[in-house]
LUMGU-631726 format. One record per residue (C-alpha): x, y, z. Coordinates in steps of 0.5 Angstrom, whole numbers, plus 2048, in hexadecimal, padded with zeros to 3 digits. Each point is the difference from the previous one (the first is absolute). Last residue first. Example, Ala and Ser with C-alpha at 12.3 -4.5 7.8 and 13.67 -1.06 7.14 Angstrom:
81B7FE80E;7FE7F9802;
***
This chain:
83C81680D;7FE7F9800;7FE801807;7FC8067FF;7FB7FC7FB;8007FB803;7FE804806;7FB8047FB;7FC7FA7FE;8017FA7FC;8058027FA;7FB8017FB;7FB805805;807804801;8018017F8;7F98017FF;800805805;8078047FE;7FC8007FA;7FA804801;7FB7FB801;7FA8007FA;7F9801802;7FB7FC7FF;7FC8007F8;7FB7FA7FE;8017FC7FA;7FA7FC7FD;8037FB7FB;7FC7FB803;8017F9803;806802805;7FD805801;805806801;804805805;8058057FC;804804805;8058007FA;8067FC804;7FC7FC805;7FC7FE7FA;7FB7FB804;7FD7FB7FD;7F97FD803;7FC7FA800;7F9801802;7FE7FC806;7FB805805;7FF8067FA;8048067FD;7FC8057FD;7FF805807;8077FE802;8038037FA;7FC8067FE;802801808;8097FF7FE;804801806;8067FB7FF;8047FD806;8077FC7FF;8037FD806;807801801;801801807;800808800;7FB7FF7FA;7FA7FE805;802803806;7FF8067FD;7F97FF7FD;7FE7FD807;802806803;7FB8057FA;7FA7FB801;7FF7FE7F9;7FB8017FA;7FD7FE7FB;8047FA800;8057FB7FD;8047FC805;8057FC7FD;8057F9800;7FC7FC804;8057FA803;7FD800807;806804801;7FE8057FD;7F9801804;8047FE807;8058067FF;7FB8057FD;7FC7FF808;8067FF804;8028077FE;7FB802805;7FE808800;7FA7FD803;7F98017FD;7FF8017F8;8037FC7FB;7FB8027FA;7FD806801;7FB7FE7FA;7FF7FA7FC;8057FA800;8037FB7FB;8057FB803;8047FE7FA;8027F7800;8087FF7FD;8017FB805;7FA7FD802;7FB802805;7FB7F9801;801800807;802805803;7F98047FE;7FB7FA802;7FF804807;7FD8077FB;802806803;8027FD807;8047FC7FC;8048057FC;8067FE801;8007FB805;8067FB7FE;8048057FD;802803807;8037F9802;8048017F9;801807801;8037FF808;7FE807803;7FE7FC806;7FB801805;7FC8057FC;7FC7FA7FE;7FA802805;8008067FD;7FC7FD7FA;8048017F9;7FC8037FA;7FA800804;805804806;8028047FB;7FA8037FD;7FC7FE7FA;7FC8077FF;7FC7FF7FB;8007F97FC;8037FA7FE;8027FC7F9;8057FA800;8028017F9;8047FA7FC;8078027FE;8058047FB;806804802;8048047FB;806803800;
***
């Protein structure tokens, strides 16, 4: 699988309530959530997102709250990763266990840049500028995640079995 999109770029430390304010927490409604993915991060975010967009973060991405409401809100705006140098250890979780594909890769961070194109080999843990051959390293899922991530999360996943 192989994902490919243009790079919207944050820092440090983003936590749950910049990814989505608790003042949306009335409603676990994904496309009401979309709507306010990362504004108090950058207002503009919700809308200019297209479908297939990366969110690419520094360290301790996901902080705060162990809200699910916060990967929710980053798919269902239409981003299909995140790749950071690292993750909150809760927001990783709840990130593959709705599906959402999540890489750590700091060579990665520190090369990629606000605006680059992106494509990302889910299957290799191959990430890379669209316009350069540079290939950066993420770690690999094992399979069972790999297969859980493609059918859209643990509860899809459950279901089907």
């Amino acid at each position: 699988m192989k994902l490919k999109g243009k790079v919207y770029k944050f820092g440090d430390d983003i936590n749950t309530d910049e990814i989505i304010p608790a003042r949306y927490l009335n409603t676990s409604d994904p496309d009401e959530l979309a709507k306010h993915c990362m504004e108090d991060a950058d207002p503009a975010f919700p809308g200019k997102v297209q479908k297939g967009d990366i969110i690419v973060g520094g360290e301790n991405f996901g902080c705060g709250s162990s809200r699910e409401h916060a990967p929710i809100s980053i798919k269902a705006a239409g981003v299909s990763c995140v790749i950071a140098k690292s993750f909150a250890r809760i927001f990783y979780r709840n990130a593959i266990n709705i599906g959402l594909p999540i890489f750590t890769s700091k060579e990665a961070v520190q090369k990629i840049k606000q605006g680059d194109r992106v494509e990302v080999d889910v299957d290799k843990g191959e990430i890379s500028k669209a316009d350069q051959k540079t290939i950066f390293k993420a770690e690999v899922f094992p399979a069972f995640i790999k297969d859980m991530i493609k059918k859209g999360g643990l509860m899809k996943t459950a279901k089907k079995k």
